[in-house]
C-alpha atoms as one frame of an Amber mdcrd trajectory, in Angstrom:
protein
 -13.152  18.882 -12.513 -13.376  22.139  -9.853 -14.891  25.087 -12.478 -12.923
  28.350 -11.643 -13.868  32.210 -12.478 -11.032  34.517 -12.761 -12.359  38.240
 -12.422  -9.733  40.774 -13.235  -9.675  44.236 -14.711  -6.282  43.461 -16.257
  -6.520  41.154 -19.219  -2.713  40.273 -18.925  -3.270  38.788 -15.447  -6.555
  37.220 -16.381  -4.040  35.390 -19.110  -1.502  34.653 -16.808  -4.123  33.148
 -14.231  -5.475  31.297 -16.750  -2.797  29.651 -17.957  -1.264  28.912 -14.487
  -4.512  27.393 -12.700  -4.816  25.007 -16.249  -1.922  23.887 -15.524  -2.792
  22.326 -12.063  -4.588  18.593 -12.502  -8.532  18.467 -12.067  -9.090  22.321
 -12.336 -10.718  24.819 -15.213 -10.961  27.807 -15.691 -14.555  28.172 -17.326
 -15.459  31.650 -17.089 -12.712  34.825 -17.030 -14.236  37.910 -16.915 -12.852
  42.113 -16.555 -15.185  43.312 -13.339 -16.626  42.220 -10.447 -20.385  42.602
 -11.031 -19.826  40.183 -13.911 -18.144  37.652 -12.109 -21.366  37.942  -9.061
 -24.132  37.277 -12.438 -22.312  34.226 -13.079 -22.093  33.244 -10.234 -25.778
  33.424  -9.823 -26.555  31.505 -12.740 -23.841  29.289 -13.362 -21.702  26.073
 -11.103 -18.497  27.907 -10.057 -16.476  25.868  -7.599 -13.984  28.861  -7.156
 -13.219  32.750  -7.730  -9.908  34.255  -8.390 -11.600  37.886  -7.581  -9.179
  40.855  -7.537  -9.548  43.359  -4.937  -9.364  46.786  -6.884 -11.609  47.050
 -10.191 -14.279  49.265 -11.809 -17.606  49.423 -10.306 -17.742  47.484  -6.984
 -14.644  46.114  -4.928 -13.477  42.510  -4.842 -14.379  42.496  -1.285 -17.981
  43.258  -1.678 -18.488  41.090  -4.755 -17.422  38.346  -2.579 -19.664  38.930
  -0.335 -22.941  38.913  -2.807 -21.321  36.192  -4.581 -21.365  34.166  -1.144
 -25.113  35.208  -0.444 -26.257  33.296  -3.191 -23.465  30.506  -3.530 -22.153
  30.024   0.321 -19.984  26.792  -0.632 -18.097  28.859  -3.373 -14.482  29.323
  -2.453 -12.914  32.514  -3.206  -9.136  33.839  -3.211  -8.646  37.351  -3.403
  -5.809  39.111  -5.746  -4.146  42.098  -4.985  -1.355  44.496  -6.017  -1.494
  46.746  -2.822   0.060  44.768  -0.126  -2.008  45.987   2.709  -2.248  44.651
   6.277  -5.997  46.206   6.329  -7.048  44.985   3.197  -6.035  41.590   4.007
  -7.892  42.105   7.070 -11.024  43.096   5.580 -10.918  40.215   2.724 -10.905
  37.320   5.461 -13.217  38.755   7.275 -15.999  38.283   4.551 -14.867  34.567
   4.312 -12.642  34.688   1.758 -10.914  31.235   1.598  -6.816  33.570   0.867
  -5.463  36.881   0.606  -2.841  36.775  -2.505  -0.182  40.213  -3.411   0.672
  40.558  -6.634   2.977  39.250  -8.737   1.239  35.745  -8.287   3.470  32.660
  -8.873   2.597  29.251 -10.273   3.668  27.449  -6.942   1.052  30.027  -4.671
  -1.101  29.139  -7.384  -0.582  25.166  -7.174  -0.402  25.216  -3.739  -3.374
  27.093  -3.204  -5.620  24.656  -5.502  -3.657  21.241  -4.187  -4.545  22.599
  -0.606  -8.236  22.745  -1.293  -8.334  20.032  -3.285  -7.025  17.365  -0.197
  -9.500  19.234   2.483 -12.424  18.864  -0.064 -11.581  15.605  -0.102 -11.174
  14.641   3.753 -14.211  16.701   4.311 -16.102  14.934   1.552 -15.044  11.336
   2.419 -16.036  11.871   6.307 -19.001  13.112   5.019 -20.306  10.401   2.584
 -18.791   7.778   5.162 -21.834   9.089   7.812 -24.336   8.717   4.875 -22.734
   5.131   4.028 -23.601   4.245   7.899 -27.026   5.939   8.078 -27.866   3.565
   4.579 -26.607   0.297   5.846 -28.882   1.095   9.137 -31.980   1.561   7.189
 -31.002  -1.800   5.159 -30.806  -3.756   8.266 -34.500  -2.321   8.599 -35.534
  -4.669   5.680 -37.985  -1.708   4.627 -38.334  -1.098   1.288 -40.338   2.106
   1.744 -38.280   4.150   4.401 -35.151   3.208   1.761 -37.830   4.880  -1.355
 -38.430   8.369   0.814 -34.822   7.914   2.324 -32.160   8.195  -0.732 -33.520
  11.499  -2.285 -32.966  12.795   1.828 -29.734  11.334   1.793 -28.367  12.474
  -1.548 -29.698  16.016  -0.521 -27.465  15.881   2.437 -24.412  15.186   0.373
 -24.838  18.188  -2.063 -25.887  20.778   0.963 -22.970  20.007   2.585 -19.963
  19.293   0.003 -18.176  21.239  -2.629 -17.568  18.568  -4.219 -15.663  17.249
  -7.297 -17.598  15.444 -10.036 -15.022  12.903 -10.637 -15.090  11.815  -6.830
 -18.552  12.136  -6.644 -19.002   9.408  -9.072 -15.934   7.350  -6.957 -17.902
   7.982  -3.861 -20.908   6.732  -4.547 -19.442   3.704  -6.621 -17.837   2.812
  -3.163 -21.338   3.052  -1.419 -22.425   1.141  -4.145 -19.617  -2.167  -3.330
 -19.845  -1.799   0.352 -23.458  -2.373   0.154 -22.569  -5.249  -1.896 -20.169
  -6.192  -0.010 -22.404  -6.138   3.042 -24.527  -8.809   2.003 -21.647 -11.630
   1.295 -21.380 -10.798  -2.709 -18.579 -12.037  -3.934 -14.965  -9.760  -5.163
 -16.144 -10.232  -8.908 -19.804  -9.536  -8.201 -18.700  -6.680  -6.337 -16.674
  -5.322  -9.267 -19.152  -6.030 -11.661 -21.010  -2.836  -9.936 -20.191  -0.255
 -12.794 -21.236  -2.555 -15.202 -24.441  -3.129 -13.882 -25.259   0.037 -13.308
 -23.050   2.353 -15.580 -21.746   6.018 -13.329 -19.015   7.174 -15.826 -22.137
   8.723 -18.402 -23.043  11.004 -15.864 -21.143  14.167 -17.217 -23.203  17.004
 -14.606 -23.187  17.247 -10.860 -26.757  17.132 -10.817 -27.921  15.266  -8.191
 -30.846  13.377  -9.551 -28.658  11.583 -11.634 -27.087   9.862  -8.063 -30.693
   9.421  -6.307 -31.632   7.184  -9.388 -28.503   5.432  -9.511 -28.266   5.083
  -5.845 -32.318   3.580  -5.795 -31.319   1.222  -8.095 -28.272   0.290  -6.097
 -30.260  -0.485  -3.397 -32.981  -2.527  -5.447 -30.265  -4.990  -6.528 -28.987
  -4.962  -3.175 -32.736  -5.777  -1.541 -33.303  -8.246  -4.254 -30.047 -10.303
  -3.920 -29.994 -10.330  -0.403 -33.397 -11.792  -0.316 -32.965 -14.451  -2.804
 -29.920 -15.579  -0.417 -32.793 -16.535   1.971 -35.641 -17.577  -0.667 -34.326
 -18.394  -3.520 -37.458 -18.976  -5.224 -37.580 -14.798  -5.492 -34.965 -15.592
  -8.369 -37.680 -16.424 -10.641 -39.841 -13.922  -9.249 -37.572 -10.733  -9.698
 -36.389 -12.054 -12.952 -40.447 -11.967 -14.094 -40.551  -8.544 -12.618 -37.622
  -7.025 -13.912 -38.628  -8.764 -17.709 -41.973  -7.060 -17.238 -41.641  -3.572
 -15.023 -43.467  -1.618 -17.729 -46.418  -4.140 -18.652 -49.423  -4.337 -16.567
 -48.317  -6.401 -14.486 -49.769  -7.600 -11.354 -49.526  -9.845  -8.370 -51.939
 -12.664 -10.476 -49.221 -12.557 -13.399 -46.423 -12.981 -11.261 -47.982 -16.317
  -9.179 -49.114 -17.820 -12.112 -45.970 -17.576 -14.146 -43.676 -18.210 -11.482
 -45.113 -20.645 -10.310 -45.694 -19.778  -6.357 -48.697 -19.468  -4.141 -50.325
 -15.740  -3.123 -49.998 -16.253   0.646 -46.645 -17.393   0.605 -45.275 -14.937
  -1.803 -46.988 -12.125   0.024 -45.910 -13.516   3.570 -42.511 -13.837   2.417
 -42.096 -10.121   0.349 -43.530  -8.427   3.312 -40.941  -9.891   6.053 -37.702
  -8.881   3.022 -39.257  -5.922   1.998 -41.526  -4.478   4.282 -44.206  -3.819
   1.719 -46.550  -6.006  -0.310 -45.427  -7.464  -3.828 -48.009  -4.656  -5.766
 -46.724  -1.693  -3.063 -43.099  -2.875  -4.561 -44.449  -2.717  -8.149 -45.740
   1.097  -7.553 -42.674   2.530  -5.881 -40.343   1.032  -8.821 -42.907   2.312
 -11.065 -43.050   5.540  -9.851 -39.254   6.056  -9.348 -38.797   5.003 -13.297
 -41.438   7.450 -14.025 -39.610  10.389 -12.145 -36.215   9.750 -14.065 -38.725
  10.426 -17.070 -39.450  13.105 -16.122 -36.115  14.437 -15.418 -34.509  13.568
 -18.406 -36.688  13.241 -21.276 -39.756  15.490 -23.013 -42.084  12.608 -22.589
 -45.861  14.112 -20.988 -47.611  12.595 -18.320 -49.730  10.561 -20.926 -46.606
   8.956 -22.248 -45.349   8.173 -19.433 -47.867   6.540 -17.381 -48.339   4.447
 -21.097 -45.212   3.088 -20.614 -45.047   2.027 -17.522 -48.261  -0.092 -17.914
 -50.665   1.862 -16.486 -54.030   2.349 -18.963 -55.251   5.460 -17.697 -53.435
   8.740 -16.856 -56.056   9.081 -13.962 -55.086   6.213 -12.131 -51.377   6.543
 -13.037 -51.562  10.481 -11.505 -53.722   9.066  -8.132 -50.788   6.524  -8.097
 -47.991   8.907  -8.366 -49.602  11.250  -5.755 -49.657   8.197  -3.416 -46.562
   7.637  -3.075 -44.976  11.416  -3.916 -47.005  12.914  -1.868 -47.496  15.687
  -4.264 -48.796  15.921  -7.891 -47.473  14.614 -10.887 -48.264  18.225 -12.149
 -46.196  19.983  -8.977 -43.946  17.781  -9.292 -43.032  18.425 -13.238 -43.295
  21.861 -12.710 -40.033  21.674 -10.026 -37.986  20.415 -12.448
């Protein structure tokens, strides 16, 4: 759903605005407000996808609104309203980047075909540009390294959201495709394939924020690593079952030979040539991953956490965590 701002000075076109972008499928008008300044603090604070700005209000211009609002949000897309139909005005608005110029009276077809418009170039733009992340991740899975994909996916998902406007509806359909074509790249079968939302559930994600999609994505790629290494050993069946049964004990590479039932060298031989890392590296990075998604979205401290995830002291959890983040646990919490 694209989340629009109307700023107007007259509240019977704010109305009519209202009522006539509503009416057009995957848009909403969340804020509607009577000057510009207004509409440029919301802006600051707030998602907007796009402004209906008018040109002519108390305090500032439309124009120059547009251009603080586009200082601080440069993906924003604004259309600017008029009632003077002016050559020089119109001039002047796309010059400062302003996506239309509209005269007043508006109409609900300018309006729909304004919004449809955007809507299909968001989408081209958005589906070239998650197709060049889709080819960047299936070159880093032919790697076989389970590290470069662990510093890789935040990267990648930061690329997405730098450069696409994008829709949270077909953000979730993007990155479900990802999701089967990696799937699919490995020889799952169509049912496996579709099983992909059920395994790891998308549809709960109600916010564009992006750490939602770098967790869901890591464990995408997990599954992926996981089944496309049992393919080849299938003894790592028994061995990622064990793992996955106990990812927040204390777990170590002793527990996992002696209940599954395989020898140190050979496990350790075999992980490193599928993964690229040794069994316990494998065990820190999923660790540390689940302990970041803590992090993000629940209260639980750094004592807690670490608890959890089997490690006995916060100390060792923290040395652990800076290991592999590069940073502190404590930097780290605090840019959340």
């Amino acid at each position: 759903m694209y989340r629009v701002l109307i700023a107007d000075d007259e509240p019977l076109m704010r109305q009519a605005l209202k009522v006539m972008i509503s009416k057009v499928d995957g848009f909403e008008v969340v804020y509607s407000v009577g000057n510009g300044e207004q509409a440029v603090q919301i802006c600051k604070s707030n998602s907007i996808d796009i402004v209906f700005m008018d040109i002519m209000m108390p305090g500032e211009s439309g124009i120059e609104c547009s251009k603080k609002i586009y200082e601080h949000n440069p993906n924003t897309i604004i259309f600017i309203v008029s009632s003077y139909n002016n050559f020089d005005f119109a001039i002047e608005a796309l010059k400062s980047k302003v996506k239309a110029y509209i005269s007043k009276p508006v109409s609900f077809e300018q309006i729909e075909a304004l919004l449809e418009n955007h809507k299909s170039e968001n989408e081209v733009k958005n589906s070239k540009g998650i197709e060049g992340k889709s080819d960047e991740i299936f070159s880093i899975m032919k790697e076989k390294d389970f590290k470069r994909i662990y510093y890789e996916i935040p990267k990648i998902v930061d690329s997405i959201y730098d450069n696409e406007n994008t829709d949270l509806e077909l953000l979730k359909e993007n990155f479900i495709n990802i999701g089967k074509e990696l799937m699919d790249s490995i020889g799952l079968s169509k049912n496996e394939i579709e099983k992909i939302e059920e395994l790891f559930p998308i549809n709960n994600f109600q916010h564009k924020e992006k750490r939602y999609f770098e967790f869901w994505l890591f464990k995408v790629m997990n599954y992926v690593f996981q089944q496309n290494s049992i393919k080849k050993y299938s003894l790592l069946k028994t061995v990622f079952d064990y793992i996955e049964d106990h990812i927040e004990e204390d777990i170590g590479l002793n527990e996992i030979i002696n209940n599954c039932s395989v020898s140190q060298g050979y496990l350790s031989r075999i992980f490193k040539r599928q993964f690229n890392v040794s069994v316990m590296e494998y065990l820190h990075m999923r660790k540390i991953n689940m302990a970041k998604s803590y992090f993000c979205f629940t209260d639980l401290s750094i004592t807690d956490v670490a608890f959890k995830l089997g490690y006995n002291e916060s100390s060792y959890f923290s040395k652990v965590f800076k290991k592999y983040e590069n940073m502190t646990v404590y930097r780290y919490k605090k840019m959340l």
